[in-house]
N, C-alpha and C positions, 0 to 999 in steps of 0.2 A: 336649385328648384326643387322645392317640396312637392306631392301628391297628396291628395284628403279622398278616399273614397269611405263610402258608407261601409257597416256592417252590411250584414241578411237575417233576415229573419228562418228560411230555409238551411240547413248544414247538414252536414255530412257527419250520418252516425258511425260509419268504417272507417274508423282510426288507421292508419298504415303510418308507418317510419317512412322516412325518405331520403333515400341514398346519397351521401355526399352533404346534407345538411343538417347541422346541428341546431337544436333549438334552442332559442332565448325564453328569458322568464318577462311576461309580463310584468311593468314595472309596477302597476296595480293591483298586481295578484292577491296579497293580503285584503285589499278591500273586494274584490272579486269574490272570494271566500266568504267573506263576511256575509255579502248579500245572497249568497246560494245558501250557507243554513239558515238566514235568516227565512227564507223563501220556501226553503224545505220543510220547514215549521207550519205551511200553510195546508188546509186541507184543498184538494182538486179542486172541488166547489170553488172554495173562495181564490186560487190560482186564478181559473179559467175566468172569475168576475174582475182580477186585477190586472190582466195582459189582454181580455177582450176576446179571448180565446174561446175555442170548442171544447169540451168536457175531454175529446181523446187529445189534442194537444196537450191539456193541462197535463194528465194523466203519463202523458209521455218528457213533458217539462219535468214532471219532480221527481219520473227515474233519472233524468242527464244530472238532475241537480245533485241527488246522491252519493252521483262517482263522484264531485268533487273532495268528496272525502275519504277517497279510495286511492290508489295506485293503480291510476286508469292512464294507460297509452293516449299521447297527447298531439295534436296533428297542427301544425304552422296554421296561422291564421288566414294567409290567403289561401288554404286547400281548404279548411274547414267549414268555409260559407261557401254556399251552393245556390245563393239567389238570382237573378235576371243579371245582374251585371259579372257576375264571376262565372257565369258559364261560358260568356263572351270574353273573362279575361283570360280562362283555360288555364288557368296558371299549375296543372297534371305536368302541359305543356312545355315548361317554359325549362331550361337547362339549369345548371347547378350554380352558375355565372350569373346566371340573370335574376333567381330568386336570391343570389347573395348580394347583385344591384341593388336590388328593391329592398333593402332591409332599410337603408341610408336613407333613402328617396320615399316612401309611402308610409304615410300613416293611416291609420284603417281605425273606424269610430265605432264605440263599444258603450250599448249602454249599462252593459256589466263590470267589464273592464277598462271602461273610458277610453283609454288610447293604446292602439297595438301596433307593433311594425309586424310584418309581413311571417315572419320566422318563431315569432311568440309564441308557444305550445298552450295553446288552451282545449276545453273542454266542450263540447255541445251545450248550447241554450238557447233559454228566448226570455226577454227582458224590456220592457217599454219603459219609456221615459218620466213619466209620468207615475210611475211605482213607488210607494214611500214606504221604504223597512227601517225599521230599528237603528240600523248599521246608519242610515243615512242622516242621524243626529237632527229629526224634524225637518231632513228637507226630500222632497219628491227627487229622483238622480236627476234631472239636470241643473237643476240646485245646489246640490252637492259636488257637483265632477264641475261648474264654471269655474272656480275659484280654483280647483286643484289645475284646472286641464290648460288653463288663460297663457299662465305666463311661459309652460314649459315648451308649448306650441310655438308664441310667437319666438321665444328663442333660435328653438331647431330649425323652425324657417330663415331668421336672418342669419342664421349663421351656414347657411346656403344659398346664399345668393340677395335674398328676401323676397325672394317672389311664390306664390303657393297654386298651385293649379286646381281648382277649387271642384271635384269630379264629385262630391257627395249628395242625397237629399237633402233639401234646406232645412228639416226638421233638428238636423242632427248639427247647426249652428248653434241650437240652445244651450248645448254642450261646452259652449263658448263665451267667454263677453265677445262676441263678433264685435261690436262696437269697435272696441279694442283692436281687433284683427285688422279688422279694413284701416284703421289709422296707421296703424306700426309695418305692416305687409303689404306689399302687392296683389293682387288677388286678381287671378285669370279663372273665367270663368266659362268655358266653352258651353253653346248652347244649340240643340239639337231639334230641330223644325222639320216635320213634314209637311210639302206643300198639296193643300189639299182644292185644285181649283184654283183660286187667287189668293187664296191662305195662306199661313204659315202658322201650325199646331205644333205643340210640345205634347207628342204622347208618351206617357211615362214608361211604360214596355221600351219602346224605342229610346228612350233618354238613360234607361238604364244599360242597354244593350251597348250602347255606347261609350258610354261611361266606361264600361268594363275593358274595351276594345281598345279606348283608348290609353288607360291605363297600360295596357302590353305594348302597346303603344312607344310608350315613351321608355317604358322600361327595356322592352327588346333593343330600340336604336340610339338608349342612351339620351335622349332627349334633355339639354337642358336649359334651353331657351324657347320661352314662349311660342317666340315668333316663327318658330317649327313647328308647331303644331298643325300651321296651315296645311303640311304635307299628308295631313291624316286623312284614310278615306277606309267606308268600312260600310257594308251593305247597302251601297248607293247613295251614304252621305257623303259630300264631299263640301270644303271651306268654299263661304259665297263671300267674297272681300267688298262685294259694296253691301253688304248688310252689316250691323251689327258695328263694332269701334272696339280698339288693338284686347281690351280685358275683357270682351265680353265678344268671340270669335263665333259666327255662326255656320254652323252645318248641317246644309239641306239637303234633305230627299225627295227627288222629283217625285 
């Protein structure tokens, strides 16, 4: 059983080693590179107009961009993002056993580096989908990383079981021929509802907080059937079995 959780937007600029873990190389790193001097070539101005950004984010985007062309101390990918679902995943937390689990088991989506496992040493950034540099040979990134990212994916899923546990924004399907995915894999999809009244909401704070949670989740206990998931509970979500059907598992919060 595979994991897909999103990147962040939010990271961690305090690099630190981390004891007992060695890091791997992104296997995209080459094209990683590419699109950071291509990026670095841009002035803040026109940055801050291509990411949607604020004049001091940009401004701080193309110092991160810079080290990558330095011999800058490089932090595992599940420490490095610091968004709503990885505060919830703690992974500071997690033992030396458990982030070497998750290298096998998570894949973590990058619109710089396309696909990373957990232990990958990359650099600080920020990067939208939607960006079309030089490097990307006329295509905006998710254009370019479908064709790369399609077949290597469905692989590593089936050759785990074939089932994928599907934790990511749906944004970050584009990344994909999802077409593709959903024909060749399994695809479980837990979804996250607070009940509001007679309602049931997916608020995306809560959806990510989750998300995250549940990731440590399966990694702490080893998780590698679906159908365990029901066991999950985490700030008063817990699995409601007559809602929802076995790939698409919902959990409410009264």
């Amino acid at each position: 059983m595979q994991i897909i959780l999103a990147s962040a937007k939010i990271m961690n600029d305090k690099l630190k080693s981390v004891p007992g873990v060695s890091l791997s190389l992104p296997r995209f790193k080459n094209e990683a590179q590419a699109f950071a001097k291509d990026m670095a070539q841009y002035s803040t101005e026109t940055i801050a107009e291509m990411l949607g950004c604020s004049q001091q984010i940009a401004v701080q985007n193309r110092m991160r961009l810079m080290r990558f062309f330095e011999d800058s101390p490089k932090l595992p990918a599940i420490l490095a993002y610091h968004g709503q679902a990885y505060k919830h995943l703690k992974a500071e937390t997690l033992n030396v056993d458990d982030l070497t689990y998750s290298q096998g088991k998570l894949w973590i989506t990058s619109f710089l580096y396309g696909l990373l496992r957990p232990l990958d040493g990359i650099l600080p950034y920020r990067m939208e989908g939607n960006v079309e540099l030089p490097s990307g040979k006329g295509q905006n990134l998710f254009g370019f990383w479908k064709n790369r990212l399609t077949d290597i994916f469905i692989e590593a899923v089936k050759a785990d079981s074939g089932t994928l546990v599907h934790l990511a924004t749906e944004e970050y399907q584009h990344l994909f021929d999802w077409q593709r995915v959903r024909k060749e894999v399994r695809i479980v999809q837990p979804l996250f509802y607070v009940r509001k009244g007679g309602d049931l909401k997916i608020q995306a704070v809560w959806a990510k907080t989750c998300r995250g949670a549940m990731t440590r989740f399966i990694i702490e206990n080893r998780i590698d059937n679906p159908e365990d998931l029901c066991a999950f509970g985490y700030e008063g979500f817990t699995y409601e079995p007559s809602l929802g059907e076995p790939d698409y598992p919902h959990f409410i919060k009264q």
